[in-house]
KOLVO-352479 format. One record per residue (C-alpha): y, z, x. Coordinates in steps of 0.2 Angstrom, whole numbers, plus 5000, padded with zeros to 4 digits. Layout:
<sites>
YZX;...
</sites>
This chain:
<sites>
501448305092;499748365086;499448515075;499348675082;498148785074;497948985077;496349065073;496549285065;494649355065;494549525056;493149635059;492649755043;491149865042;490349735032;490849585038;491949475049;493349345044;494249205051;495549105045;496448965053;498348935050;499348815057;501248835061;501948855043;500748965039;499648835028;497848895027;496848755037;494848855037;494249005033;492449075034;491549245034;490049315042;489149455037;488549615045;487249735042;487649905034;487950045046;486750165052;487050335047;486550505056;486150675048;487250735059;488850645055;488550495063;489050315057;488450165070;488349985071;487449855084;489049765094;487649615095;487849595078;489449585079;489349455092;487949345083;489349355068;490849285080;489949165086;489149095068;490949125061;491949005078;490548895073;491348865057;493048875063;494048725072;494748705089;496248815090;497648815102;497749015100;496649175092;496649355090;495649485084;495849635071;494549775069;494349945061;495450085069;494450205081;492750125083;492150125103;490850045111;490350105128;489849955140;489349905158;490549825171;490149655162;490549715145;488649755140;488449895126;487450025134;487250105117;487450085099;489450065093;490250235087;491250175071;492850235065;492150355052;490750405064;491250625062;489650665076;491150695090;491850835078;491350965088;492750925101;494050915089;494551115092;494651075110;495950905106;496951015095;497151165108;498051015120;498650885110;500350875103;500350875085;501050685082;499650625090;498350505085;496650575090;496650735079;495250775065;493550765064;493550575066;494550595079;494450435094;494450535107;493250645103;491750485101;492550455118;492250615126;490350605118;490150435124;490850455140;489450595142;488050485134;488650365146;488950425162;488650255170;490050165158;491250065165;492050045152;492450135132;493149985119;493849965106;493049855093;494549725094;494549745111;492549695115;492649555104;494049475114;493149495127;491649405123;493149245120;493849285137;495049425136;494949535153;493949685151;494949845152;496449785141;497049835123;498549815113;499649985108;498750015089;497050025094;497350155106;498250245094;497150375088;496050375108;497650485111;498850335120;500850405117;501450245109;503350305113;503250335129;501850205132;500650305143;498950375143;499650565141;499250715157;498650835143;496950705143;496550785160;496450925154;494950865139;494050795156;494250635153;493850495165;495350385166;494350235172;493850205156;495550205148;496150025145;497649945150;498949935135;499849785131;501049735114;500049665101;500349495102;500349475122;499549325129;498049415138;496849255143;497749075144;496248975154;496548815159;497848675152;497548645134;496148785131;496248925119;497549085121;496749255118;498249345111;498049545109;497549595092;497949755080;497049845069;496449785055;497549925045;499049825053;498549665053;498449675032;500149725032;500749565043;499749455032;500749485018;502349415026;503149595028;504149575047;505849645045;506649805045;506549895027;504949785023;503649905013;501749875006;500949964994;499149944996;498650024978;496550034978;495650194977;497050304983;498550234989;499450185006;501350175008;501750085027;503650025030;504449925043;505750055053;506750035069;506150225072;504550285076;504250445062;502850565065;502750715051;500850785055;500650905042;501050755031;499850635040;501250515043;501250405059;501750265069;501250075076;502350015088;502449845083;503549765097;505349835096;504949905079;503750045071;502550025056;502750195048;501350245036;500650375025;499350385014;499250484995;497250544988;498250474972;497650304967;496450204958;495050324959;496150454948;496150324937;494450294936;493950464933;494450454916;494450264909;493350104917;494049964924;493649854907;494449994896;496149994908;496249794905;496149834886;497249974885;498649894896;499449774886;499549914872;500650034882;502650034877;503450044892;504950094881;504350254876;504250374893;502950504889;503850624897;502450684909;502650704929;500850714934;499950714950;498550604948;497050654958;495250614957;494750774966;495450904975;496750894990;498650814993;499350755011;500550645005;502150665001;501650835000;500350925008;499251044998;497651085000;497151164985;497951044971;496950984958;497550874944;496950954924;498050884914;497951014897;499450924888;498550744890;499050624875;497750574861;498050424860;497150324875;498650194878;499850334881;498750444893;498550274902;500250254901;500350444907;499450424922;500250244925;501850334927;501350474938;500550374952;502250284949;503050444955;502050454969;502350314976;504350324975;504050524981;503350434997;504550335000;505950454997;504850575010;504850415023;506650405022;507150605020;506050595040;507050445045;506150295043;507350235030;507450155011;506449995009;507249875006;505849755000;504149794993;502549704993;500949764983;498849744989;497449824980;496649804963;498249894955;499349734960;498649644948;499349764934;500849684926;501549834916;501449964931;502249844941;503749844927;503650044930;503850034947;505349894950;506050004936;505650164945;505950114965;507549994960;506849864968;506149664962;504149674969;503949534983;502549424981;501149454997;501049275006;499249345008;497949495006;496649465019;496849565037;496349385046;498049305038;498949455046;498049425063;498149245062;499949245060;499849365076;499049245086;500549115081;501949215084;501049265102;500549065105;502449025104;503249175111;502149115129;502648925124;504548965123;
</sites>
């Protein structure tokens, strides 16, 4: 039988990946493609070309080889408003873009708190401004979604995390009344499908456009996480809890919310604690020489906060909290240490706030980000969450979405 191969393509803001896997997961190519830096308005507004992002895809295929299946990832929230034919009619809004914000008091007076599509980058509110810029579009899409298309996926179509934060209701799967009520023209709300539906099969033997995820999503599926209880920890500037539940959990005031991910839910939150705390008082060099100096032994007794400015969410939501610490340790080692074991307390506060809203206790634990790579906060936090750290099978968003396209290739082949 030959190989099958499955090609994940992640779109970033800088940059598009691919990977090609074949079916034990093995690594067969991988290539990236770069993109031009976003263009940025006075008002708020954060754009980027979609025909950059199709020169990119087709550069990056070029690289790639014939795969039996493929799927694509991209940033949460970034529209593009086309033509019947999937033309943009105008420059990309991205998922940062906050030029829409002034609909956002208009979403909140409607929309029910859970929802996706509140805040001042709100989805739904580039939608409503696009949609009025627009008024000949046939079609709002989603970055993942416009990328398929241009390899065959049907126009129209997205996949349940996308749509999130436009406004879909992932639990009862609709596009919710209360969006009538906003104006907004239903034509140009996609069809939504699971992620990992077959959405373009073609002839015998061609390629299968699976639907995508975000890229969000697809990082956390890259690192082998699937079952219930399966956590990442993704530990970069702040840092993002996301566990695999059989319950969709939804705490607004605490920013928690949910993926459906087939029959199951990827329930995540996110703390302003995190690596750029840590970097508001040492530099990265001066961490990597104070590390292996810290007596993991010797508790210092502290329960900090670590912030690096000013703000909370998660696990606890306060707007006003600050992080001064006026009993810091003189020794360098042990503030280290100090702040080591705070952010260590955050994260097992937020996991403990996950399961107190019913997502449950993880029951594994894998780890992203730059503070991975840390070996004696690792020790505090198997010692501090009760649990042996999982190795990631990956870190890159295109794994995720690679292994996506797999599982969608043979769930149409069984």
């Amino acid at each position: 039988m030959a190989e099958r191969r499955f090609l994940g393509i992640d779109c970033g803001t800088s940059g598009l990946r691919g990977i090609v896997i074949d079916e034990s997961g093995l690594i067969l190519a991988e290539a990236r493609e770069p993109l031009p830096a976003s263009g940025q308005s006075e008002d708020g507004g954060v754009t980027q070309d979609p025909r950059d992002w199709e020169r990119a895809l087709l550069a990056l295929l070029d690289r790639m080889p014939p795969v039996d299946a493929l799927a694509v990832d991209g940033t949460s929230g970034t529209l593009v408003a086309t033509d019947a034919d999937g033309r943009p009619l105008a420059p990309a809004r991205m998922y940062d873009d906050r030029s829409a914000r002034a609909h956002a008091p208009a979403i909140a007076a409607v929309a029910p708190p859970e929802c996706g599509a509140h805040g001042a980058t709100s989805a739904l509110a580039r939608l409503l401004d696009l949609q009025a810029a627009c008024p000949d579009a046939r079609h709002v899409m989603t970055q993942a979604d416009w990328l398929a298309s241009r390899l065959g996926a049907p126009m129209g179509v997205s996949d349940d995390n996308n749509v999130l934060k436009l406004g879909f209701d992932p639990v009862a799967r609709e596009w919710p009344a209360w969006m009538d009520r906003l104006g907004v023209r239903r034509a140009l709300l996609p069809e939504v499908m699971p992620p990992g539906s077959v959405l373009a099969s073609g002839s015998a033997g061609s390629t299968l456009v699976i639907a995508g995820t975000t890229d969000g999503c697809a990082s956390f599926l890259a690192t082998g996480a699937d079952g219930i209880g399966d956590a990442v920890t993704a530990l970069g500037s702040t840092m993002t809890l996301k566990l695999m539940s059989d319950k969709p959990v939804f705490v607004p005031a605490l920013g928690v919310y949910s993926h459906r991910m087939g029959d199951r839910w990827l329930v995540g939150g996110a703390s302003n604690s995190g690596g750029k705390a840590l970097l508001r008082f040492f530099a990265a060099g001066e961490i990597e020489r104070l590390t292996p100096l810290i007596d993991r032994s010797t508790p210092t007794g502290r329960d900090w906060h670590p912030l690096a400015g000013t703000g909370e969410r998660f696990p606890v939501q306060d707007e006003s909290m600050t992080f001064e610490p006026d009993d810091r340790p003189a020794e360098p080692e042990r503030f280290l240490q100090a702040l080591l074991e705070g952010m260590t307390g955050v994260e097992a506060r937020g996991y403990a706030a996950l399961e107190k809203h019913g997502a449950g206790r993880p029951k594994t634990i894998r780890t992203v980000g730059g503070g991975a790579r840390n070996p004696v906060w690792r020790a505090m936090r198997e010692a501090r969450l009760g649990l042996t750290m999982t190795e990631p099978l990956h870190i890159e968003a295109a794994y995720g979405t690679a292994r996506l396209a797999r599982a969608g290739y043979l769930d149409a082949r069984r």
